[in-house]
SEKE-36270 format. One record per residue: residue number from 1; residue in three letters; z negated, y negated, x of N, C-alpha, C, O, CB in turn. Coordinates in Angstrom, 3 decimals, always signed. Each point is the difference from the previous one (the first is absolute). Last residue first. Glycine has a CB too. Layout:
<atoms>
+-----+-----+----------+----------+----------+----------+----------+----------+----------+----------+----------+----------+----------+----------+----------+----------+----------+
:   n : res :      nup :   nnorth :    neast :     caup :  canorth :   caeast :      cup :   cnorth :    ceast :      oup :   onorth :    oeast :     cbup :  cbnorth :   cbeast :
+-----+-----+----------+----------+----------+----------+----------+----------+----------+----------+----------+----------+----------+----------+----------+----------+----------+
: NUM : ALA :        Z :        Y :        X :        Z :        Y :        X :        Z :        Y :        X :        Z :        Y :        X :        Z :        Y :        X :
...
+-----+-----+----------+----------+----------+----------+----------+----------+----------+----------+----------+----------+----------+----------+----------+----------+----------+
</atoms>
This chain:
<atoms>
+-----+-----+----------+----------+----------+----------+----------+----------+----------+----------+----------+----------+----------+----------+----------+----------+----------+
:   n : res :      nup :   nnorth :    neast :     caup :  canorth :   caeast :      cup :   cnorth :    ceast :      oup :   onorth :    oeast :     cbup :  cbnorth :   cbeast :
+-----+-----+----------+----------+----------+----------+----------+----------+----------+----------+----------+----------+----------+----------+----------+----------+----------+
:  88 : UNK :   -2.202 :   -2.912 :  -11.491 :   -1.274 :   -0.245 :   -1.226 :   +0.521 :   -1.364 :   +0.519 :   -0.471 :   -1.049 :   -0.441 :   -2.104 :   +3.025 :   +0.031 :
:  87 : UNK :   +4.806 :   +0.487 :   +3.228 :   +1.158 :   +0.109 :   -1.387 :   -1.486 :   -0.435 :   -1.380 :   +0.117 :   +0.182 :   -1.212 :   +2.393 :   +2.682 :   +2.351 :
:  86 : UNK :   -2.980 :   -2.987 :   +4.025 :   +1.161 :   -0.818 :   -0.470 :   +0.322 :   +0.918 :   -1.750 :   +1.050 :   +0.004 :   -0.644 :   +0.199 :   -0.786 :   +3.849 :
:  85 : UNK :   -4.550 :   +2.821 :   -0.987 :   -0.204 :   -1.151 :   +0.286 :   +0.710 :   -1.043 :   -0.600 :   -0.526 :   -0.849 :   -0.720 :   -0.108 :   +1.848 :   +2.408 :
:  84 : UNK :   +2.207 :   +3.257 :   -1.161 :   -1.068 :   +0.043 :   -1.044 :   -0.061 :   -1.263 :   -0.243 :   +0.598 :   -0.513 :   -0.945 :   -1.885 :   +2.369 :   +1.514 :
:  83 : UNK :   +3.320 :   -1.004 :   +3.057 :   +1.242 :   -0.353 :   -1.098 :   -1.489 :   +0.430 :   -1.118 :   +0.377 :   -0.479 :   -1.069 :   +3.128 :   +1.377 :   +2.171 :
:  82 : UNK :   -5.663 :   -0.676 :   +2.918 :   +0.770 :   -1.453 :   -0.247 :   +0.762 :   +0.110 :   -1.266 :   -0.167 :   -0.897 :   -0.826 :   +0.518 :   +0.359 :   +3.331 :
:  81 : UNK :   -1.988 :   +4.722 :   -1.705 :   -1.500 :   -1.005 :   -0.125 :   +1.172 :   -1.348 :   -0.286 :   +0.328 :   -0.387 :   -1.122 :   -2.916 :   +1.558 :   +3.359 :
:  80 : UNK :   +5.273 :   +2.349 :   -0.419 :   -0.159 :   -0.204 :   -1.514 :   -1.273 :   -0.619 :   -0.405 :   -0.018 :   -0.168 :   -1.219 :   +1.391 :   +2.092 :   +0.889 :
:  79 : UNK :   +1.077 :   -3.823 :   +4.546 :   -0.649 :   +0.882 :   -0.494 :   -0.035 :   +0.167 :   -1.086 :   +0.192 :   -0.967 :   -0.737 :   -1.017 :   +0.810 :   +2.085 :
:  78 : UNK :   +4.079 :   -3.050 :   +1.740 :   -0.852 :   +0.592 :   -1.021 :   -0.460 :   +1.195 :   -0.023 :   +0.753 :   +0.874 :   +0.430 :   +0.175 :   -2.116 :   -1.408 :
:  77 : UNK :   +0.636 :   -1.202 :   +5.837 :   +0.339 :   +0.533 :   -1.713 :   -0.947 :   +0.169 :   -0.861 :   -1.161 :   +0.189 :   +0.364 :   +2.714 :   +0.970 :   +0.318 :
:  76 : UNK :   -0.218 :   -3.906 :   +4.257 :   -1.116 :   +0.229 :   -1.096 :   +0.952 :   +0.866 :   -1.166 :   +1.035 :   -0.367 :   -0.556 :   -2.738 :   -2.204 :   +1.039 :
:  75 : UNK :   +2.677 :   +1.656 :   +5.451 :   +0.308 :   +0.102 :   -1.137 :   -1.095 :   +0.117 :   -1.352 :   -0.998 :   +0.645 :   +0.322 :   +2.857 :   +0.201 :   +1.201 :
:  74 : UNK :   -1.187 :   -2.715 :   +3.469 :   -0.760 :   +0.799 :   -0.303 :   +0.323 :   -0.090 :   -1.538 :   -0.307 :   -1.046 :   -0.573 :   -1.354 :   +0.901 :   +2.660 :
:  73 : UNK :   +4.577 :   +0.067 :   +3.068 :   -0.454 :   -0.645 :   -2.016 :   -1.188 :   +0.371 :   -0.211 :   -0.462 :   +0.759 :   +0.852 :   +2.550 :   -0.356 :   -2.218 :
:  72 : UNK :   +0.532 :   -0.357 :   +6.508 :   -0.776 :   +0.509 :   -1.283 :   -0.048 :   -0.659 :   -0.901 :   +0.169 :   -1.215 :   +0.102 :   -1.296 :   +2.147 :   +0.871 :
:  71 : UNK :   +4.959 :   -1.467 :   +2.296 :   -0.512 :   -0.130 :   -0.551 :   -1.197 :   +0.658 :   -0.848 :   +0.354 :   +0.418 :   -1.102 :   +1.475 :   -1.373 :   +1.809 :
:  70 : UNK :   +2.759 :   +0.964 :   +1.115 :   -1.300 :   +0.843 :   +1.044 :   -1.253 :   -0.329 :   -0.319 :   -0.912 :   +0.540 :   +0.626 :   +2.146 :   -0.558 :   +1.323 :
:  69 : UNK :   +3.354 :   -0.995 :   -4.494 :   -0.089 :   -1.108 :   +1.495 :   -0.941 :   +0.640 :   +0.686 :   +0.012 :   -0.319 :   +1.189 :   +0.388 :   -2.079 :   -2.038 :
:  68 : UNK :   +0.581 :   +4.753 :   -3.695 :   +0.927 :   +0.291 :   +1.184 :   -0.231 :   -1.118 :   +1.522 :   +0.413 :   +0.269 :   +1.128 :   +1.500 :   +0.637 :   -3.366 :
:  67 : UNK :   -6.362 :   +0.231 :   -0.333 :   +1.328 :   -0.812 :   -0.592 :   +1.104 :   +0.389 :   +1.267 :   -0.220 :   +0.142 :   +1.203 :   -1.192 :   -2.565 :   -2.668 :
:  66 : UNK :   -3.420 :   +5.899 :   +0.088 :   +0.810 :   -1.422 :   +1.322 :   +1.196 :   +0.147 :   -0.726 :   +0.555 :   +0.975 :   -0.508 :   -1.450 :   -0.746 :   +3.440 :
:  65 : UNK :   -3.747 :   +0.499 :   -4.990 :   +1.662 :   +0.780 :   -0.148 :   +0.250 :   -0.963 :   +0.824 :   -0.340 :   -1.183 :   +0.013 :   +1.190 :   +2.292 :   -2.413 :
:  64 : UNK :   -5.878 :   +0.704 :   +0.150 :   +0.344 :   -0.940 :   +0.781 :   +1.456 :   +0.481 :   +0.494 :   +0.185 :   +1.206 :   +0.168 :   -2.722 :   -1.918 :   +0.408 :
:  63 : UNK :   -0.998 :   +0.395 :   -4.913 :   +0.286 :   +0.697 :   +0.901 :   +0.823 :   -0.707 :   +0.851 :   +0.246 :   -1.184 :   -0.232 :   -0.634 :   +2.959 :   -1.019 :
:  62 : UNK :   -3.149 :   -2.127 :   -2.961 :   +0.770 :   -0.088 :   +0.602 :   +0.399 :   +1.037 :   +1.622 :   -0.647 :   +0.865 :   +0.591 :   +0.024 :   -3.101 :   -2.261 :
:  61 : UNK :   -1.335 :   +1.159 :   -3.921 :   -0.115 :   +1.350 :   +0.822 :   +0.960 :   -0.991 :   +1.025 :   +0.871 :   -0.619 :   -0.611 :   -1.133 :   +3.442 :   -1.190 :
:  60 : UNK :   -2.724 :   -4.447 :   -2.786 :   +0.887 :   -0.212 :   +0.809 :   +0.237 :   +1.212 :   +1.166 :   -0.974 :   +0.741 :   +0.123 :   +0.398 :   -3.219 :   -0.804 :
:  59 : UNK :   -2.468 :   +1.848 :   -3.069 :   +0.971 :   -0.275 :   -0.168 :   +1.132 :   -0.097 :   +0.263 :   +0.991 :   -0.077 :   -0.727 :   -2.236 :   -0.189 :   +0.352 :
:  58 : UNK :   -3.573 :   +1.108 :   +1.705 :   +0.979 :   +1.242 :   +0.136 :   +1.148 :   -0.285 :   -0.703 :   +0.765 :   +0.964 :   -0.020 :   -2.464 :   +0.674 :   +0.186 :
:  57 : UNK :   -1.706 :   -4.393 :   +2.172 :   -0.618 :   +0.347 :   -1.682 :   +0.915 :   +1.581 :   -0.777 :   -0.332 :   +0.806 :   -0.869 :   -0.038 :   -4.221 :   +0.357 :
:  56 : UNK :   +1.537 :   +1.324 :   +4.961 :   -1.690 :   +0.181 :   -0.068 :   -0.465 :   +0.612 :   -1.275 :   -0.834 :   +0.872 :   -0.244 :   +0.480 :   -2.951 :   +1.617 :
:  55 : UNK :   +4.699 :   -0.587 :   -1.540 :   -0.088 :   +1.066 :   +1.384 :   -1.453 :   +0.959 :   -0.081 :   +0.172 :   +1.110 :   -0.504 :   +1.191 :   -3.159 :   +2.268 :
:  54 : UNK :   -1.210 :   -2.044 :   -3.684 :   +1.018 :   +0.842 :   -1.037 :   +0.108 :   +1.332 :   +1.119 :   -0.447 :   +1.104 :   -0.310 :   +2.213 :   -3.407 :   -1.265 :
:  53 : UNK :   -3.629 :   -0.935 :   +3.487 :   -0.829 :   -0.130 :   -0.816 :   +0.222 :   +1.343 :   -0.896 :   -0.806 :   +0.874 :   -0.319 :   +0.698 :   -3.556 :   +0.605 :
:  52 : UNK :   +2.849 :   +0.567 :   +2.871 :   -0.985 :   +1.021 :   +0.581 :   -0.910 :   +0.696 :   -0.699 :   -0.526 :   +1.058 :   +0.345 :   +0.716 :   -2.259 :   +1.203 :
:  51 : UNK :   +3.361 :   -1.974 :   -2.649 :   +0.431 :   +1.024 :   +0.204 :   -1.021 :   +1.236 :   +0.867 :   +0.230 :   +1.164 :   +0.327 :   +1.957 :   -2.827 :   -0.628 :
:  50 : UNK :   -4.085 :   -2.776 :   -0.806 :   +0.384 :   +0.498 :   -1.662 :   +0.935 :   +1.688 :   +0.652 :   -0.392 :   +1.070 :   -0.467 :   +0.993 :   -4.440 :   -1.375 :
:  49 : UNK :   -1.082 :   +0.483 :   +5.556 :   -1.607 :   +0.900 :   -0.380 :   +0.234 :   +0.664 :   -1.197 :   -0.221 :   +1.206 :   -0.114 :   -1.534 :   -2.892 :   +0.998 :
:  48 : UNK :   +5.288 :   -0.595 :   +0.355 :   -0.493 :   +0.960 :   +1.037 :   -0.828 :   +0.706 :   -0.290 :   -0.080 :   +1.228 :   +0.053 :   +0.485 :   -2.355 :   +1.242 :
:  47 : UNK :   +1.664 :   -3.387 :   -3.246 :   +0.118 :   +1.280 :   -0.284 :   -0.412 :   +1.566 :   +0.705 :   +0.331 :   +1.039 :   -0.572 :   +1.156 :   -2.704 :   -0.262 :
:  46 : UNK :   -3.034 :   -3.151 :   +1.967 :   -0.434 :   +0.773 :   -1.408 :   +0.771 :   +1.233 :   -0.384 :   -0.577 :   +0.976 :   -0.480 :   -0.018 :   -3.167 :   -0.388 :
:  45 : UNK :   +1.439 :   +0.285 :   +4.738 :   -1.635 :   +0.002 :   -0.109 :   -0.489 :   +0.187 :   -0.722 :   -1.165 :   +0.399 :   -0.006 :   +1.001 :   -1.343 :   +0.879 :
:  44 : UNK :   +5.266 :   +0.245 :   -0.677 :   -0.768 :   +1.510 :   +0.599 :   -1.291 :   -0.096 :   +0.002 :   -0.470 :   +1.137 :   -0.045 :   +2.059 :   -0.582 :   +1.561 :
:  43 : UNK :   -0.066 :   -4.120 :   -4.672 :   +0.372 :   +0.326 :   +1.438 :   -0.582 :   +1.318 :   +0.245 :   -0.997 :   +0.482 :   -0.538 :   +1.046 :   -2.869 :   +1.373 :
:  42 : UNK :   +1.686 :   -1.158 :   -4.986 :   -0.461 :   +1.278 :   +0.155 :   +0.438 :   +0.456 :   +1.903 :   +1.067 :   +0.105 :   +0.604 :   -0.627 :   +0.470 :   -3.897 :
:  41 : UNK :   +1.272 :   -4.121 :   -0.190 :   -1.317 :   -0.331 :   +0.661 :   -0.522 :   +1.103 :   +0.636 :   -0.983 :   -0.386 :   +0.633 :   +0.492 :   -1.215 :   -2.186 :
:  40 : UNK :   +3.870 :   +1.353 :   -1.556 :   +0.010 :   -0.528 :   +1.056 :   -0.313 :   +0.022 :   +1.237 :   +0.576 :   +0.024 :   +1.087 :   -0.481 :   -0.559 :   -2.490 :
:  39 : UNK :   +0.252 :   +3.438 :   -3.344 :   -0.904 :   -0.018 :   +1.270 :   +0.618 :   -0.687 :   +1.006 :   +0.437 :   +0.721 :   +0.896 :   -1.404 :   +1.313 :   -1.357 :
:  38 : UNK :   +3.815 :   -0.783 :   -2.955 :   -0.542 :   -1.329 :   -0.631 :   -1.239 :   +0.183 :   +1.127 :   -0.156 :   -1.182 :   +0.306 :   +0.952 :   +0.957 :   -3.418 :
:  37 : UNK :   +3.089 :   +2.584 :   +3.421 :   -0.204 :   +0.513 :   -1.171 :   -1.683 :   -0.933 :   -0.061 :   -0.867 :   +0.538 :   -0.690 :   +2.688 :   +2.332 :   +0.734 :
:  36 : UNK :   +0.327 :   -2.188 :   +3.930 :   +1.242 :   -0.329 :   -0.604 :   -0.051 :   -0.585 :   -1.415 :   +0.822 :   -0.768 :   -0.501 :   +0.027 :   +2.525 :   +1.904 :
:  35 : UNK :   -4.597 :   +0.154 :   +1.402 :   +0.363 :   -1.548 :   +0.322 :   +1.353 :   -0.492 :   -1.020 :   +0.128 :   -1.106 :   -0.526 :   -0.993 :   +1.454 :   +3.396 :
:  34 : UNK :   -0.643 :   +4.455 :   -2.395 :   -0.756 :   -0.817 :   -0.993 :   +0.284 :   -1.755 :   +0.539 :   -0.269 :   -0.881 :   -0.817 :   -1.869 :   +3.195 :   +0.331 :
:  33 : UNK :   +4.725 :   +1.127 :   +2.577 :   -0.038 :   -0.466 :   -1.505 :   -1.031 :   -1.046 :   -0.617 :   +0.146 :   -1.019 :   -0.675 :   +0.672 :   +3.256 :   +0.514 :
:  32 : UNK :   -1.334 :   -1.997 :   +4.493 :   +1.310 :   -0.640 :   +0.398 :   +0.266 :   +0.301 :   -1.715 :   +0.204 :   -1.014 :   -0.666 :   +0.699 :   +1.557 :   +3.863 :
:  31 : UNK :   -4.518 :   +1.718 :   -1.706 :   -0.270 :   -1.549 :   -0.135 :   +1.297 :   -0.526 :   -0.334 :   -0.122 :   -0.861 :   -0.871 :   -1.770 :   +0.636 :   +2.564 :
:  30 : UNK :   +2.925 :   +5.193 :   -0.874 :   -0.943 :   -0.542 :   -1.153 :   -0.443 :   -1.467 :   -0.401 :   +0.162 :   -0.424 :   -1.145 :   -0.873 :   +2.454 :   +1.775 :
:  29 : UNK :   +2.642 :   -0.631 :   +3.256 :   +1.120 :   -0.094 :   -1.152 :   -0.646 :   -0.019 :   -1.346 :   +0.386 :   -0.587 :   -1.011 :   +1.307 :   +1.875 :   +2.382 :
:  28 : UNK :   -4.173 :   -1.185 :   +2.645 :   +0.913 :   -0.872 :   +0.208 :   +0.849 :   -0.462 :   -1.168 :   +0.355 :   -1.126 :   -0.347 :   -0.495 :   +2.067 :   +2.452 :
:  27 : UNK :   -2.767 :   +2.923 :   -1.527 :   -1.128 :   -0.946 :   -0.568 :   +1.101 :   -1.181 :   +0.327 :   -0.457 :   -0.968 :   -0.607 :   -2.451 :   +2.102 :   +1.164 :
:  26 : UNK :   +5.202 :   +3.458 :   -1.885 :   -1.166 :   -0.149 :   +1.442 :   -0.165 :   -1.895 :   -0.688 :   +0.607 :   -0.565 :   -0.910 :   +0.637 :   +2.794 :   +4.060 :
:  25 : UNK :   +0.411 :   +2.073 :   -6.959 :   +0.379 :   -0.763 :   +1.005 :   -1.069 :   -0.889 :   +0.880 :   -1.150 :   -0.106 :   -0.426 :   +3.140 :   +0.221 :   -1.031 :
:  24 : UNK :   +0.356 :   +4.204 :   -2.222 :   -0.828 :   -0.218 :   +1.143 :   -0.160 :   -1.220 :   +0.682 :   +0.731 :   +0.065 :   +0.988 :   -0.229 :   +1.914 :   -0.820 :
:  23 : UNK :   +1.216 :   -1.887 :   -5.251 :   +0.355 :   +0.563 :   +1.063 :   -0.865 :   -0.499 :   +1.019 :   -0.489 :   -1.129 :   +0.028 :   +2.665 :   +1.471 :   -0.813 :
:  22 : UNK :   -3.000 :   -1.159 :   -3.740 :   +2.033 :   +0.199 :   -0.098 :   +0.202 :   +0.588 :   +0.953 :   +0.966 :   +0.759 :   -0.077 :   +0.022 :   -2.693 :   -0.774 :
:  21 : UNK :   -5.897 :   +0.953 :   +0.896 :   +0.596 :   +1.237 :   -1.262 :   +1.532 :   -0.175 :   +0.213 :   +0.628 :   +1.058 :   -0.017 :   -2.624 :   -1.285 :   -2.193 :
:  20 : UNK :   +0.000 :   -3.151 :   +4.230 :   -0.121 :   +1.640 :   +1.140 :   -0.170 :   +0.552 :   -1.265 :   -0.933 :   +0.757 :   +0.266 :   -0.449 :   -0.879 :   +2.454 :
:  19 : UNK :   +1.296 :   -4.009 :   -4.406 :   +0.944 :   +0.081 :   +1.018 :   +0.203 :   +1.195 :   +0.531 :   +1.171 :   +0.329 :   +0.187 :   -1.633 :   -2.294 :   +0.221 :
:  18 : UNK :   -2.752 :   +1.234 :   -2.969 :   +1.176 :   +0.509 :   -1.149 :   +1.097 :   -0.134 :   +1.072 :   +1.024 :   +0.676 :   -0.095 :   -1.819 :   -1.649 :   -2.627 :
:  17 : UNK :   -3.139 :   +0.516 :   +4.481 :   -0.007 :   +1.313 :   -0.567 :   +1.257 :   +0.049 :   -0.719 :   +0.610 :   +1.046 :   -0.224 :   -3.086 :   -0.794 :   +0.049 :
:  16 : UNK :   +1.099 :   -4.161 :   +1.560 :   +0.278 :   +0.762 :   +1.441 :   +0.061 :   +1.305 :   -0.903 :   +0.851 :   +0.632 :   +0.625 :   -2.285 :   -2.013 :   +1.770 :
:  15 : UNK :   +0.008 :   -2.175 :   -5.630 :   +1.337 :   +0.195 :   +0.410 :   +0.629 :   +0.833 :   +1.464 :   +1.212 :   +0.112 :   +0.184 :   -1.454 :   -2.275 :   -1.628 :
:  14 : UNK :   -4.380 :   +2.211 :   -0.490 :   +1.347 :   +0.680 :   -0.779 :   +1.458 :   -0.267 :   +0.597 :   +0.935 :   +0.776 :   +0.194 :   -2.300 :   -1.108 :   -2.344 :
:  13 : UNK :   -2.437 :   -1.613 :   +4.671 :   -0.243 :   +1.417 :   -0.197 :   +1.452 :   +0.817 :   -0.935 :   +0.824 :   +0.845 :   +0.349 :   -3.878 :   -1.597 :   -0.335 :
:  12 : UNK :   +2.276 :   -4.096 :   -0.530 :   +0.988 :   +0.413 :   +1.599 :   +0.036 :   +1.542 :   -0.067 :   +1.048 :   +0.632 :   -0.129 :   -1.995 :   -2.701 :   +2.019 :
:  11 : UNK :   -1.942 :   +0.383 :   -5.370 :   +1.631 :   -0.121 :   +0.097 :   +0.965 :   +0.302 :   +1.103 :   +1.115 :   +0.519 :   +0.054 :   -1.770 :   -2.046 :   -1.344 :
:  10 : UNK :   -3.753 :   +1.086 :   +1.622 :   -0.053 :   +1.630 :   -0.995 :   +1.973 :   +0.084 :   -0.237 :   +0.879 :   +0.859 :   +0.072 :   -4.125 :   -1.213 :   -2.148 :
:   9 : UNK :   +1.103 :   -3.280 :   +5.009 :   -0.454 :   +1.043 :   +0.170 :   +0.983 :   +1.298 :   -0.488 :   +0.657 :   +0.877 :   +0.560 :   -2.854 :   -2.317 :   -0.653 :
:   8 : UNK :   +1.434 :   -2.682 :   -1.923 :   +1.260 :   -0.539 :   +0.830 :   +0.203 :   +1.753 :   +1.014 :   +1.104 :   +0.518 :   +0.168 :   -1.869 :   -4.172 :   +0.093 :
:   7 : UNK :   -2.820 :   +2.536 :   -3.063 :   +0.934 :   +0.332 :   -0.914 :   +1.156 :   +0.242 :   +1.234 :   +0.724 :   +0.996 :   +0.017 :   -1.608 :   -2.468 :   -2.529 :
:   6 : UNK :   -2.989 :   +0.274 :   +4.374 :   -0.058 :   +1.787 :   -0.543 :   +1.370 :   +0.227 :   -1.033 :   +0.518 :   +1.095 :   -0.219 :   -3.666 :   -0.898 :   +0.067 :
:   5 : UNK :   +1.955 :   -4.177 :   +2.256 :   +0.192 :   +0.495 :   +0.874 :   +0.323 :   +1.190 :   -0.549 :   +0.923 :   +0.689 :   +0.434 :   -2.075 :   -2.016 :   +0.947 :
:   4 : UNK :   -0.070 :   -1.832 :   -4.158 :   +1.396 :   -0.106 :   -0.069 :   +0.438 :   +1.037 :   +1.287 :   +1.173 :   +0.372 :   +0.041 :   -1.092 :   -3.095 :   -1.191 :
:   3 : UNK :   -4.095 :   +2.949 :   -2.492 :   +0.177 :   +0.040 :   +1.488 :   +1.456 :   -0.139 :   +0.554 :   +0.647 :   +1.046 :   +0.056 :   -2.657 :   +0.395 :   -0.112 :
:   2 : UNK :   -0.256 :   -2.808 :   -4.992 :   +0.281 :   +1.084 :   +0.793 :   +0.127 :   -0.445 :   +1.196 :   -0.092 :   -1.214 :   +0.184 :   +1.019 :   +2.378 :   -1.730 :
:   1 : UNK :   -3.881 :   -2.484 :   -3.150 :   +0.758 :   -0.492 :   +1.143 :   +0.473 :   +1.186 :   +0.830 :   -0.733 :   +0.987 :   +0.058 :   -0.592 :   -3.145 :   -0.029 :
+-----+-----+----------+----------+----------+----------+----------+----------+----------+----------+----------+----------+----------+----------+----------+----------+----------+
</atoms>
């Protein structure tokens, strides 16, 4: 038997990585793909931590860029740990 929490988990995990491998991007535009692309259901309460998670573990590197409106972001890129990550 498996853990549908952990599958659902490992999958999201890949897919935020293959997203921020095409290009840098902040936790808005990220949910907003993965919603496009079959995650309905998916709220910042879950994606947050998974981006903290990936963050922590060294997959992830972020930083922070004001949008021409004055805006901070907080931006996510890949690491070579992450594009490791993403390519097994």
């Amino acid at each position: 038997m498996f853990d549908r929490a952990q599958l659902r988990k490992g999958t999201l995990e890949g897919c935020i990585l293959k997203i921020i491998a095409r290009e840098a991007a902040y936790g808005y535009a990220i949910a907003a793909t993965l919603r496009e692309n079959g995650f309905t259901d998916l709220t910042e309460g879950t994606l947050y931590p998974v981006l903290r998670a990936l963050e922590n573990s060294g997959a992830l590197k972020s930083y922070q860029q004001e949008t021409p409106a004055g805006r901070v972001r907080k931006y996510y890129r890949l690491t070579k740990k992450g594009a490791a990550l993403l390519s097994e």
